[in-house]
C-alpha positions in Angstrom: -9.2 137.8 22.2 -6.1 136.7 21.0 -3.3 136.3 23.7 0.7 135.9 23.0 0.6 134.5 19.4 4.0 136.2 18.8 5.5 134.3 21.7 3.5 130.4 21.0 5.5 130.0 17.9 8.4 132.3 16.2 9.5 132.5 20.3 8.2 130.5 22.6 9.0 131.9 25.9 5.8 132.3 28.7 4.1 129.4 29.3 0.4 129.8 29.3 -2.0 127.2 31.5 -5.6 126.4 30.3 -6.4 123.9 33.2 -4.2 121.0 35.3 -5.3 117.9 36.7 -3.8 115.1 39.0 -5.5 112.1 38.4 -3.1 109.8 39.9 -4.1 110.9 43.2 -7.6 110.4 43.5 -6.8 106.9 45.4 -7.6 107.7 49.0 -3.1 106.6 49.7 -1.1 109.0 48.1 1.3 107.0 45.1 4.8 106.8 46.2 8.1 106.2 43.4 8.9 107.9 40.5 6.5 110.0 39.1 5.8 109.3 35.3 4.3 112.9 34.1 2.2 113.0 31.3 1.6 116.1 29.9 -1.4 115.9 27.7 -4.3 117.8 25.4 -7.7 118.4 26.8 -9.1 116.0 24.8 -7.1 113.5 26.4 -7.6 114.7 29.7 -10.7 112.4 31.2 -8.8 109.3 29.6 -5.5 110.0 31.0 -6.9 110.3 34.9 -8.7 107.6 34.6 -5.9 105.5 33.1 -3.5 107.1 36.3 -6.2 105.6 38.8 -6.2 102.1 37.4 -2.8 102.2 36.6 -1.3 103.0 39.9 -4.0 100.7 41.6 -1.6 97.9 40.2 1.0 99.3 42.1 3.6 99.3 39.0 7.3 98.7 39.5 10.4 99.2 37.2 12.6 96.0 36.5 14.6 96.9 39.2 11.8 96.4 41.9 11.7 100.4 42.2 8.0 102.2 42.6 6.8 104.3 40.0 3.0 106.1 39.2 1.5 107.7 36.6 0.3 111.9 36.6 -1.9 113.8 34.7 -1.4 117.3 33.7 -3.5 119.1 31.3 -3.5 121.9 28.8 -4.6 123.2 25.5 -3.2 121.4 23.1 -0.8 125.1 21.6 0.2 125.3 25.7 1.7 122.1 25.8 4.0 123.1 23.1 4.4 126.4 24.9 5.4 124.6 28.1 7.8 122.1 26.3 9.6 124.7 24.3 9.8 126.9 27.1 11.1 124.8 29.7 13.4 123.2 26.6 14.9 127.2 26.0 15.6 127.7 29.5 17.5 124.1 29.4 19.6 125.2 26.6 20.8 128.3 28.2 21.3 127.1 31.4 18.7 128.3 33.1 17.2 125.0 34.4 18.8 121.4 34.7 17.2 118.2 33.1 16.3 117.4 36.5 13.4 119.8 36.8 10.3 118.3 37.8 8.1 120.7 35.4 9.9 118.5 32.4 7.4 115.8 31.3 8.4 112.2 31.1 5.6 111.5 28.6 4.2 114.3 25.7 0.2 113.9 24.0 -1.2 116.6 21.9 -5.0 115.7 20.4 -3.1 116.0 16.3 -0.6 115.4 14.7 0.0 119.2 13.7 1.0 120.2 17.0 2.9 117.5 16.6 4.9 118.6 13.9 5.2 121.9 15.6 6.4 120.2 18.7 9.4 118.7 16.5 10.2 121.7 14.6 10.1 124.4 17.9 11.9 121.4 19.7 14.5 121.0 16.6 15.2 124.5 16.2 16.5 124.8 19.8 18.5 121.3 20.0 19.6 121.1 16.4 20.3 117.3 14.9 19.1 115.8 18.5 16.0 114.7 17.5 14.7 115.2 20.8 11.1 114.4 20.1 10.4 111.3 17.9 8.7 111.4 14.5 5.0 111.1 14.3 5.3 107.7 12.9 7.0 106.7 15.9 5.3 107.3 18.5 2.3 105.0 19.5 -1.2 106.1 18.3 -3.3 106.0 21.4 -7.0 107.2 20.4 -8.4 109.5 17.5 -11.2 111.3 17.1 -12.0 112.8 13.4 -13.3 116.6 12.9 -16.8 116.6 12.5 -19.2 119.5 12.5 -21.8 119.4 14.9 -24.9 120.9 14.3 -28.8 119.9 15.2 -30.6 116.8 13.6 -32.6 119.1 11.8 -30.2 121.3 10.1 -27.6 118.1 9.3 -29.0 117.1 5.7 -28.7 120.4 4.4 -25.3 120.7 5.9 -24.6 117.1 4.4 -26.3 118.1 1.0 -24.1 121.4 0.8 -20.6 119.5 -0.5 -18.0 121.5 0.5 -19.3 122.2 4.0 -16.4 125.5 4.1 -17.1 126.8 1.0 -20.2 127.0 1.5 -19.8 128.8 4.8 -17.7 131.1 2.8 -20.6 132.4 0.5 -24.1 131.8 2.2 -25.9 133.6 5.2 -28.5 131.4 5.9 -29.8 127.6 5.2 -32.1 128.5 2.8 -29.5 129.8 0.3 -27.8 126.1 0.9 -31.3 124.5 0.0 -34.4 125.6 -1.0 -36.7 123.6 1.6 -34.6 124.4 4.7 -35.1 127.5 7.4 -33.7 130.6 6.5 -32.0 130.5 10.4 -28.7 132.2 9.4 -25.4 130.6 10.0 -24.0 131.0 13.5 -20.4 129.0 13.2 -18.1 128.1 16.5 -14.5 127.1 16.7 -11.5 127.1 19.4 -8.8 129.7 19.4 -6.2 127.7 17.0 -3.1 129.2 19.2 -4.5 127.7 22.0 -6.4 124.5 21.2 -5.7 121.7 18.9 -9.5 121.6 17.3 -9.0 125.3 16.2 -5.9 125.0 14.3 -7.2 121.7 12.7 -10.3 123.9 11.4 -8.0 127.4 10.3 -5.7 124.3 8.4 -9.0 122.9 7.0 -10.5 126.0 6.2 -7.4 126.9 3.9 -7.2 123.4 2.5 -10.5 123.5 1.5 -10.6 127.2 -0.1 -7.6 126.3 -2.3 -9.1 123.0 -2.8 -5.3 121.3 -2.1 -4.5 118.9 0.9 -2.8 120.3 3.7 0.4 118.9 2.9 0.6 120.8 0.0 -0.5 124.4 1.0 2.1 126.9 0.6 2.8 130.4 2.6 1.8 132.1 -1.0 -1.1 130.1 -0.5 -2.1 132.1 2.4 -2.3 135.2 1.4 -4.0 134.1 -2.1 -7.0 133.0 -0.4 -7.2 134.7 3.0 -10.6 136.5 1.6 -12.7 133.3 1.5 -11.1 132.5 4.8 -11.7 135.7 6.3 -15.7 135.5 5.0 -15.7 132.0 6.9 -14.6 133.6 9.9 -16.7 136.4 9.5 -19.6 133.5 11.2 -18.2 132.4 14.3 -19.6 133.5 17.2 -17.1 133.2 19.7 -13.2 131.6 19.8 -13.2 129.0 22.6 -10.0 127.5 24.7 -11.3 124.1 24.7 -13.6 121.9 22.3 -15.3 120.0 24.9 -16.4 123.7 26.7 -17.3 124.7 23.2 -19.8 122.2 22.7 -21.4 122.3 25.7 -22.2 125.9 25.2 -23.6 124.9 21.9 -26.1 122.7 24.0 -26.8 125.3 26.7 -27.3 128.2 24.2 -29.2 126.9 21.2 -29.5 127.9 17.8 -29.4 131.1 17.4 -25.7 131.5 19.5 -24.2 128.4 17.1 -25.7 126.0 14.9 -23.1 124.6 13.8 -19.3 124.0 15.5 -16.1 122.4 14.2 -15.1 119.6 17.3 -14.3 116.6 17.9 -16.6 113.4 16.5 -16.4 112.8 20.8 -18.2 116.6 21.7 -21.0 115.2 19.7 -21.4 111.5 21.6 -21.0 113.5 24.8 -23.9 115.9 23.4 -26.3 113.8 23.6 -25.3 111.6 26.3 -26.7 114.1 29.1 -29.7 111.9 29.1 -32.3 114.5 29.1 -35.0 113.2 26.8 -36.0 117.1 26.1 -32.5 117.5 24.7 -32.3 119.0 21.2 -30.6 116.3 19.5 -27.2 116.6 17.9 -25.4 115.1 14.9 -21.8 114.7 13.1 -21.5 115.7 9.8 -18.4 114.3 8.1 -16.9 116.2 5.6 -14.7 114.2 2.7 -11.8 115.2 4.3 -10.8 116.0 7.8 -8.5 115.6 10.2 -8.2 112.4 12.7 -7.3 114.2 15.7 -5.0 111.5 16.1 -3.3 111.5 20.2 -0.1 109.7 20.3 1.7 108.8 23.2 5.3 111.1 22.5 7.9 109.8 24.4 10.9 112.6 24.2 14.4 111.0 23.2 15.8 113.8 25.5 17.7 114.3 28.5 15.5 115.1 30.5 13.9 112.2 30.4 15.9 109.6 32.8 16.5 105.7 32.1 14.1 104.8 34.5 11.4 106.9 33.1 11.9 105.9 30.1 11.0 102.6 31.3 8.1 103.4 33.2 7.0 105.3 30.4 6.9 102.8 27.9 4.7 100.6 30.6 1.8 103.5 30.8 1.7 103.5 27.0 1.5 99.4 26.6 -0.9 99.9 29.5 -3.1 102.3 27.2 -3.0 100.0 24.6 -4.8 97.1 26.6 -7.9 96.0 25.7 -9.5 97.2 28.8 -8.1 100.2 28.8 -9.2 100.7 24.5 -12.7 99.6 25.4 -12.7 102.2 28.3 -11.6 104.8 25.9 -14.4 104.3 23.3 -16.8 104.6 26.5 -15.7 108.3 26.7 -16.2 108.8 22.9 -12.6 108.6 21.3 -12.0 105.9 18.8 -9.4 102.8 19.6 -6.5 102.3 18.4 -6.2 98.3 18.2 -8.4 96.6 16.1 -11.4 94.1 17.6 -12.2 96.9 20.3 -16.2 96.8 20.1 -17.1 100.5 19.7 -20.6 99.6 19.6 -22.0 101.1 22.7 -21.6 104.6 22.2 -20.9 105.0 18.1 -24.3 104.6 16.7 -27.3 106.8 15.2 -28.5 106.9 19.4 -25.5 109.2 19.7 -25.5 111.3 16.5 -22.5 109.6 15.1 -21.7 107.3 12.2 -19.7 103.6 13.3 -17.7 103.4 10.2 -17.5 107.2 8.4 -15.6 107.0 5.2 -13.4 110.2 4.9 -9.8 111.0 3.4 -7.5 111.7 6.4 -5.6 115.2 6.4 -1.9 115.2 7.1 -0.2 118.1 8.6 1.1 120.9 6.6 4.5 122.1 7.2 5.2 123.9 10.2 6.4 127.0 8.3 2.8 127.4 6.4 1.4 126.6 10.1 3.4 129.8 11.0 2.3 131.7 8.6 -1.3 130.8 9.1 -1.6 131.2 12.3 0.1 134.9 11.7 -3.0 135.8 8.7 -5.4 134.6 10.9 -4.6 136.8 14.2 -3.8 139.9 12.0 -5.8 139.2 8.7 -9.0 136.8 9.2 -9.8 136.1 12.5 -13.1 138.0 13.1 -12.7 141.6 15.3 -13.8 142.1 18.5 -15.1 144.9 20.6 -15.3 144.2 24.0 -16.7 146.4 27.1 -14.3 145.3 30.0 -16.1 146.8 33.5 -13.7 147.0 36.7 -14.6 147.6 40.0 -12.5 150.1 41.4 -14.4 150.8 44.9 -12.8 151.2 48.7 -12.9 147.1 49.2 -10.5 146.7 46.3 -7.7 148.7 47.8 -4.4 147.3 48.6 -3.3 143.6 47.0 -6.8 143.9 44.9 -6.3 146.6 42.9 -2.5 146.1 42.5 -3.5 142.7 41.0 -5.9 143.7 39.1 -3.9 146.4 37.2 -0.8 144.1 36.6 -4.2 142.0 35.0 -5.0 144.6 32.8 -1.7 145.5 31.7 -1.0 142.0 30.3 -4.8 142.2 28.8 -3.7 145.1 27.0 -0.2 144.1 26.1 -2.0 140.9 24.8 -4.6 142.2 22.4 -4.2 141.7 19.0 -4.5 144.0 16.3 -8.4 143.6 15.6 -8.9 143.7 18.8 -10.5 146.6 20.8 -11.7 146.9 24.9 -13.2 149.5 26.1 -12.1 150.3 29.6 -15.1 151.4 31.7 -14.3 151.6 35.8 -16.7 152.3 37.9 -17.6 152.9 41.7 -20.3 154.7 43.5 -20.0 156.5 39.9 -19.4 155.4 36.6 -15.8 156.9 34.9 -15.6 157.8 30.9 -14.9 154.9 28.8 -11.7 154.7 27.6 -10.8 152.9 23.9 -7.8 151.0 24.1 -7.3 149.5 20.2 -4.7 147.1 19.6 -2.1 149.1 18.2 0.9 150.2 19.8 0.0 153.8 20.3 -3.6 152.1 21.8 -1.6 149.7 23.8 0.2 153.0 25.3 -2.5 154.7 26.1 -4.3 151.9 28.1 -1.6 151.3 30.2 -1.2 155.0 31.2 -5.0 155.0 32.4 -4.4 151.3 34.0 -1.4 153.0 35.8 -3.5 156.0 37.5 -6.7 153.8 39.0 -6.9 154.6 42.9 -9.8 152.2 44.5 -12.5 154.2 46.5 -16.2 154.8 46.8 -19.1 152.3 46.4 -20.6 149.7 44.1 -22.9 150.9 41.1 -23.2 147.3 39.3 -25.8 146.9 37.9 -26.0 150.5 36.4 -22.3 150.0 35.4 -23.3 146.6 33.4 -26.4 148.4 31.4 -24.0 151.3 30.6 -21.7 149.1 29.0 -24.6 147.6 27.3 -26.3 151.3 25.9 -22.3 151.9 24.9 -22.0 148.6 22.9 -25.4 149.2 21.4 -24.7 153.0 20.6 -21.6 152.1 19.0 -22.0 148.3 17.9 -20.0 146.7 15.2 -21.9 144.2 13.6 -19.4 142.6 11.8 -17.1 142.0 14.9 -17.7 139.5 18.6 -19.3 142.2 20.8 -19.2 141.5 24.7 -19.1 143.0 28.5 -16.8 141.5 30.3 -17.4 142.3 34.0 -14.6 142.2 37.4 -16.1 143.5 40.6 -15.9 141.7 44.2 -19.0 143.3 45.9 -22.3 143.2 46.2 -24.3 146.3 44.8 -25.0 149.5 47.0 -25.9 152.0 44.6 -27.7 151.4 41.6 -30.4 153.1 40.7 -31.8 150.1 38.4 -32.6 146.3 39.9 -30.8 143.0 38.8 -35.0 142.2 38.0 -34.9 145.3 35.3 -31.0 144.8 34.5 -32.1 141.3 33.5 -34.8 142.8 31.3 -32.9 145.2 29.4 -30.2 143.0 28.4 -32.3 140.5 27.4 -33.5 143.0 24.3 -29.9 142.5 23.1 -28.9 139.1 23.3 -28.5 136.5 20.6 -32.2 136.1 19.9 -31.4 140.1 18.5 -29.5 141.1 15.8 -27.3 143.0 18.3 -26.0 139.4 20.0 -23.7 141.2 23.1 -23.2 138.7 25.4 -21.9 138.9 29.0 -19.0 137.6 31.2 -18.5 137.9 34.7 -15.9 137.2 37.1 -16.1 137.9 40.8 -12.7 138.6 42.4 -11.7 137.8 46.0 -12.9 135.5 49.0 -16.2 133.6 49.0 -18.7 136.4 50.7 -17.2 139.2 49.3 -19.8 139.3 46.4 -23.1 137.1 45.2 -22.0 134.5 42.7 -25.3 133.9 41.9 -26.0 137.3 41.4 -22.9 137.3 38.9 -24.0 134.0 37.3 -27.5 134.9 36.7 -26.3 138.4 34.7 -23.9 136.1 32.4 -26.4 133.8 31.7 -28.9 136.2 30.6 -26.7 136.9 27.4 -25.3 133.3 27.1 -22.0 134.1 28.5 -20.7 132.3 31.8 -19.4 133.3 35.0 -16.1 132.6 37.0 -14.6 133.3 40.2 -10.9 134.5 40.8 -8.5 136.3 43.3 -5.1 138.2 43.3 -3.5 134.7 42.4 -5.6 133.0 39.8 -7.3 136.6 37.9 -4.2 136.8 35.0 -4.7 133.3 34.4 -8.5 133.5 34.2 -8.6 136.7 32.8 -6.1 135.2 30.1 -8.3 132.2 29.2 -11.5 134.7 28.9 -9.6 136.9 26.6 -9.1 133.7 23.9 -13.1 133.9 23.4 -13.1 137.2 22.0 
């Protein structure tokens, strides 16, 4: 589901986290001197810790003989914006100093239409300061072009179809692109475009292609005028994603019939078939005509925040980045140079499912304003609907700080849903309570958080029964047009079912994505390591190509949060 779009861009306020590294400190001495923070894109993530461990292994200084080291902190592309902006609001009101640690020294998104946003967001609250350089001025680091990835198989009838979104648009199956191909039916993935930089390159090139006009020149009337054929695209995806690497690896782990074919990153597919499993279904790039670079520049903000002496040290990690080595490194890892004579040989080849030298025209961003009012169609208008089964746990172990946590959880689930979005509420126990629908409307919104409000933890733990009655209620009441899925919380064990994880596992196999009822499963156990079987948990998400995760009363909104971007 969709979470805060109203608050990423008209106003950016709550930061929202997708996953943070450090990798300056993976040497065994803690760095010491002025931290250099980079705040960066997933896609840049693996690069940038690696670059932090050689680079502070030199021991870098500032001209004046002072200490400095790099940091890596990453997010989805959208929450880097989200976390500039906001910390830049609070700034401008007072409500923080330039000083603040959580201001980064140095900015990378993985395109350049984040980047535009991160100009315009930053320009609307410093006016004439032009706090963030142009795109043109800031380094280019690495790129990686949009591709789609899909199976060796199905790629030449993908590569034969033209128009690869157009003809998403108006076919159901392979077949009806060409004659001699299977009649497997489309099964199309993306990322969330609020939250990740691959999905908002794909809703941009999904509305480019459509109107048949380069970004640059789509219009907000252009939106609306061809929303339908976007909409009918959207209408195959599968699931939203928060991150293109995740996204591609469930693509691998799931098979044909959850996705054949997935807008990422040229890198997803390198790193798809570099698992080195010799069984592996084999993946390749198709390039359209036109696509976007994914181009990650280093952004280094003209802004107050960002001290002299940063500045400095700043401007060495980029030069740094630019090296040779460090280049060479980079295509290692799947991501195109950007200095010439970098040998890109080892890993951009057939072996890998890519082509060395694709010939494509490179999309520009379109202005931010049409990025706004894209973004806004494409929560309210053609994103694809979900209906999701969300199953708490309300037995005696969650009382106190659990169940207090886990309703402050479900309030912001509920405040966050969008409005093609639909949960049912199903709490369960020793017994299994009514489901309650919560749509995402305001007087749905109400009415979920009244119900949140009255849980009381007590009784036992009826999981597995509690997981097939969301199932038999999805079934019973399944949208077919719209992401179906059970999204389960519980921190026990179960005590009194009267079915078996053995005949759980059977029944919700008959309505997995090898049906046509494709309801997958999530589940999350919450609390201390004991508490509950993981693998118990794992092995029920798995069965219906979902995935499992672990939280507690400090890390459930944010995990719950990032779950809630897949439907």
């Amino acid at each position: 589901m969709v979470s805060n779009f109203k608050l990423i861009f008209p106003l950016i306020i709550t930061p929202l986290l997708i996953s943070g590294c450090n990798g300056a400190n993976t040497n065994n001495n803690q760095p010491s001197g002025i931290p250099i923070k980079f705040l960066v894109g997933s896609g840049f993530e693996e690069f940038c810790q690696q670059t932090a461990t050689k680079f502070n292994a030199t021991k870098p200084k500032l001209s004046s003989g002072k200490a400095f080291y790099l940091t890596c902190e990453a997010k989805g592309s959208g929450d880097v914006i989200t976390e500039v902006v906001s910390l830049s609001q609070q700034l401008s009101t007072g409500g923080i100093t330039a000083d603040d640690a959580r201001f980064p020294s140095l900015i990378a998104v993985d395109g350049e239409i984040y980047h535009s946003q991160l100009i315009y967001q930053i320009d609307k609250i410093f006016p004439s300061k032009n706090y963030i350089p142009a795109i043109t001025d800031s380094p280019l680091l690495v790129f990686s072009p949009m591709v789609f990835m899909t199976t060796k198989e199905l790629a030449p009838t993908l590569e034969k179809a033209g128009d690869i979104y157009t003809a998403l648009s108006k076919y159901e199956n392979y077949q009806k692109l060409d004659a001699n191909a299977s009649p497997l039916p489309i099964y199309f993935v993306q990322t969330s475009p609020i939250r990740s930089n691959s999905g908002l390159q794909t809703l941009v090139a999904q509305f480019s292609s459509v109107a048949n006009k380069p970004p640059q020149d789509l219009t907000i009337d252009d939106i609306k005028k061809y929303q339908e054929q976007v909409k009918a695209i959207q209408s195959k995806v599968t699931r939203y994603g928060i991150s293109t690497a995740s996204l591609a690896d469930s693509m691998v782990k799931n098979g044909v019939f959850w996705a054949n074919v997935g807008s990422v990153y040229e890198s997803s597919v390198i790193h798809a078939n570099s698992q080195g499993d010799a069984n592996q279904t084999k993946y390749q790039a198709v390039y359209p005509k036109s696509t976007f670079s994914s181009n990650i520049r280093g952004i280094l903000p003209n802004a107050s925040w960002v001290s002299p002496e940063e500045k400095e040290g700043a401007g060495k990690v980029l030069d740094f980045m630019l090296t040779p080595e460090l280049q060479t490194f980079a295509s290692e890892l799947g991501l195109r140079p950007a200095i010439a004579g970098v040998s890109i040989e080892n890993k951009f080849n057939a072996q890998f499912g890519v082509n060395s030298n694709p010939q494509y025209e490179s999309y520009r961003p379109p202005k931010p304003e049409v990025v706004e009012a894209m973004l806004k169609n494409w929560q309210n208008y053609a994103k694809k609907p979900s209906q999701v089964a969300v199953v708490v746990d309300v037995s005696g172990s969650m009382a106190g700080q659990k169940i207090t946590a886990v309703q402050n959880t479900l309030l912001n689930y509920v405040n966050n849903l969008g409005i093609k979005e639909e949960i049912i509420l199903i709490t369960f126990s020793d017994r299994i309570n009514e489901p309650v629908i919560i749509k995402g409307t305001p007087e749905g919104k109400n009415k979920g958080i009244k119900y949140i409000s009255s849980l009381q933890a007590k009784g036992g733990t009826k999981l597995y029964d509690s997981a097939l009655f969301a199932r038999d209620w999805l079934r019973k009441n399944l949208k077919p047009n719209a992401i179906n899925a059970v999204l389960i919380l519980t921190d026990g064990e179960d005590s009194d079912s009267k079915i078996t994880i053995q005949q759980l596992e059977q029944e919700l196999k008959k309505s997995g994505f090898n049906s046509d009822e494709r309801i997958a499963f999530f589940t999350v156990g919450y609390g201390k390591e004991g508490e509950f079987n993981p693998q118990i948990l794992e092995q029920i998400a798995n069965i219906n190509n979902g995935y499992y995760k672990q939280g507690d009363p400090n890390t459930i909104d944010k995990l719950m949060n990032d779950l809630q971007v897949e439907f």
